[in-house]
N, C-alpha and C positions, 0 to 999 in steps of 0.2 A: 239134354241137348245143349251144345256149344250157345254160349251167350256171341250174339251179334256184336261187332264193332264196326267204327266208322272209320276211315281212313281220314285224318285233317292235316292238310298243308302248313308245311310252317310256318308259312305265312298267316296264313290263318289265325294258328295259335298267337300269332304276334299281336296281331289284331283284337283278339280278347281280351288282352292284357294292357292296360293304360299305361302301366312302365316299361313296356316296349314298344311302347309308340315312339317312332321320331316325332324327337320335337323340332318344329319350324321354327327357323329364324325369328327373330319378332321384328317387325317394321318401327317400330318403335324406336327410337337414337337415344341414349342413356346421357342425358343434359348434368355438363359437369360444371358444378357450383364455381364461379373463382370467388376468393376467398372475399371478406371485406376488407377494403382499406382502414390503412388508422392515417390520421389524419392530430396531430400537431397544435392548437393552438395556445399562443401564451403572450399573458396581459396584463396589464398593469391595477390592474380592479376586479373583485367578485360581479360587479354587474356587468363586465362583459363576459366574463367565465360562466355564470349562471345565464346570461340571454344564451350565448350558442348552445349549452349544454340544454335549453328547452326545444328544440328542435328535434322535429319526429323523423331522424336521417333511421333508415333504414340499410344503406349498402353502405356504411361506414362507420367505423367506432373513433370518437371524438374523445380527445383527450385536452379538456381544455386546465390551465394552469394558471392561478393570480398571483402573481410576481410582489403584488402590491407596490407603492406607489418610489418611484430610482429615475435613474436618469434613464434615456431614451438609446444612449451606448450601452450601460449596461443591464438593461434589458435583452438586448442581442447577444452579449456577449456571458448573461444567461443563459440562455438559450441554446447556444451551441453546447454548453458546459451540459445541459439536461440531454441534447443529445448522445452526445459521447460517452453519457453516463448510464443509458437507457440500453436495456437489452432489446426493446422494439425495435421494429422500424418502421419507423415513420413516410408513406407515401406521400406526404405534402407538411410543410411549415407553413403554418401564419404567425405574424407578428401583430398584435395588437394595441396600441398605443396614438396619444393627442397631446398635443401641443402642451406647455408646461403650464401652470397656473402663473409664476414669475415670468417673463416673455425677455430677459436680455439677450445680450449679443452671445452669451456663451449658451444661454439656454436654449437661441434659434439654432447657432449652427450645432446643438447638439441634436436637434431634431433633424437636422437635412445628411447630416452625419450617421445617424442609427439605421434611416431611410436606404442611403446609399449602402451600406455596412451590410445590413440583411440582404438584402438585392444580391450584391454580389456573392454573399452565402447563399442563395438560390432561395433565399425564405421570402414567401408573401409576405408583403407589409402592408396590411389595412390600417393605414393612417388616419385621422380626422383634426381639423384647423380649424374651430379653434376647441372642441372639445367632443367625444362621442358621444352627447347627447342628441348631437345635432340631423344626427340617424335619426331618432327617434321621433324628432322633430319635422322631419320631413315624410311623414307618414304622414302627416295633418296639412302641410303648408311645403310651398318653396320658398326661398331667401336667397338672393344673391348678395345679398348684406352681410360685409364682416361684422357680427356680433358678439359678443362675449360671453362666455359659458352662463354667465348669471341671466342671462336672456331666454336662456333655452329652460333653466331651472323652472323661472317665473310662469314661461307658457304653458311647459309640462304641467305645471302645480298649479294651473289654471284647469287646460283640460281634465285633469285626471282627479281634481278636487283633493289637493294632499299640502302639502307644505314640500316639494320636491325638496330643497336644498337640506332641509333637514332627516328627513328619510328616506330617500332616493336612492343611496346609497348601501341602505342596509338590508341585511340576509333577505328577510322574508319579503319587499317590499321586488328587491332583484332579482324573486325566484317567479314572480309571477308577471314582467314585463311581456315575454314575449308571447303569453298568453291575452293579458291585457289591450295590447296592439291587435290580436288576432282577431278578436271579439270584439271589439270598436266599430263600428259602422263607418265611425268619420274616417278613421285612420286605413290607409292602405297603401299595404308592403310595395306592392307592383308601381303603385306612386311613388313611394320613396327612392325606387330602384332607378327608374326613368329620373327624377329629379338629383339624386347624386351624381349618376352619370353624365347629367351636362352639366351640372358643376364641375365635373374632373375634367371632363374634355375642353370649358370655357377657359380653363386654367392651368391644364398641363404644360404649357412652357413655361411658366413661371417656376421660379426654385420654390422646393418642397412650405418652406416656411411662411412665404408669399399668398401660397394658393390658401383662401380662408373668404367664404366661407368653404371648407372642402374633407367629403368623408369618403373613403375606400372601405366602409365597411362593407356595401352594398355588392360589391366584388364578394368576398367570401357569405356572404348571406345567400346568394345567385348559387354558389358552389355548394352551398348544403341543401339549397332547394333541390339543386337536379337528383340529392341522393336520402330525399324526405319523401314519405308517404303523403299518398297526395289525397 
């Protein structure tokens, strides 16, 4: 006797079969990454190159560089030179640099001069008058007092129970600053932030060498904030 069959639709058959199924759209929008920025900074000291490089920036790769200790022109006019020489690119310059330890008349206007110089090369310049401790310093305290770096040494190395002026400076002591700050009870970042910037605004029409006490670091610390884990 003839074996029975079934007649099945091609449809049908389609339907059995998972890789004939249409696939649907997916509602889902396929989210394209933009890339990180690299981001430029370059300074005249390992402890400013080590404080930014402690920052948990997450949408940016920081390339920071210690020039070690030159004049405040050619600092800048390094700078350009790492540029031009760099297969990167760099979405943002900083310049990091303070007032000189000698304070004459060649040494201010080379400060108001390096100031202007970067500027007009489109590079951030986080300044500080009279010395970038003074950041640090305002973590704990405001001053509207022209003070002298040896002030800030002394308070550091009060708070922090160390001999600042003698190891403050060095590797291991500069690799764990902005750790040290973070964990501090006394000290806080969002205070120093508010406090530098009315120093800068109390003093902004004054020429660069004038304003003192005065730090723009707080300016780029604010700029790696918005691109740090939080």
């Amino acid at each position: 006797m003839p074996k029975k069959t079934k007649a099945i639709k091609v449809t049908d058959k389609r339907a059995q079969k998972a890789w004939l199924k249409k696939v649907k759209p997916s509602v889902y929008e396929i989210e394209v990454k933009e890339p990180n920025k690299t981001i430029l900074i370059v300074g005249e000291g390992q402890a400013e190159k080590l404080y930014f490089e402690s920052f948990p920036v997450l949408t940016l790769t920081v390339e920071a560089i210690d020039l070690g200790g030159q004049s405040k022109l050619k600092l800048i006019e390094m700078t350009e030179s790492i540029i031009a020489n760099s297969k990167k690119k760099y979405d943002e310059v900083w310049c990091v640099f303070d007032m000189d330890i000698k304070q004459g008349e060649k040494e201010l206007a080379d400060f108001d001069n390096a100031i202007i110089s970067g500027k007009a090369k489109g590079y951030n310049i986080a300044y500080s008058n009279d010395a970038f401790e003074l950041w640090f310093y305002l973590h704990y305290n405001f001053t509207d007092q022209a003070s002298h770096r040896k002030f800030y040494y002394k308070t550091l190395g009060d708070l922090w129970n160390c001999n600042y002026e003698k190891i403050g400076k060095s590797y291991e002591f500069c690799q764990n600053i902005y750790a040290r700050l973070e964990s501090d009870i006394s000290a806080s970042q969002e205070e120093a932030i508010k406090r530098a910037d009315k120093l800068f605004k109390s003093q902004s029409h004054l020429d660069y060498h004038k304003q003192n006490p005065v730090t723009l670091v707080y300016e780029l610390v604010k700029f790696l904030n918005e691109n740090s884990r939080k």
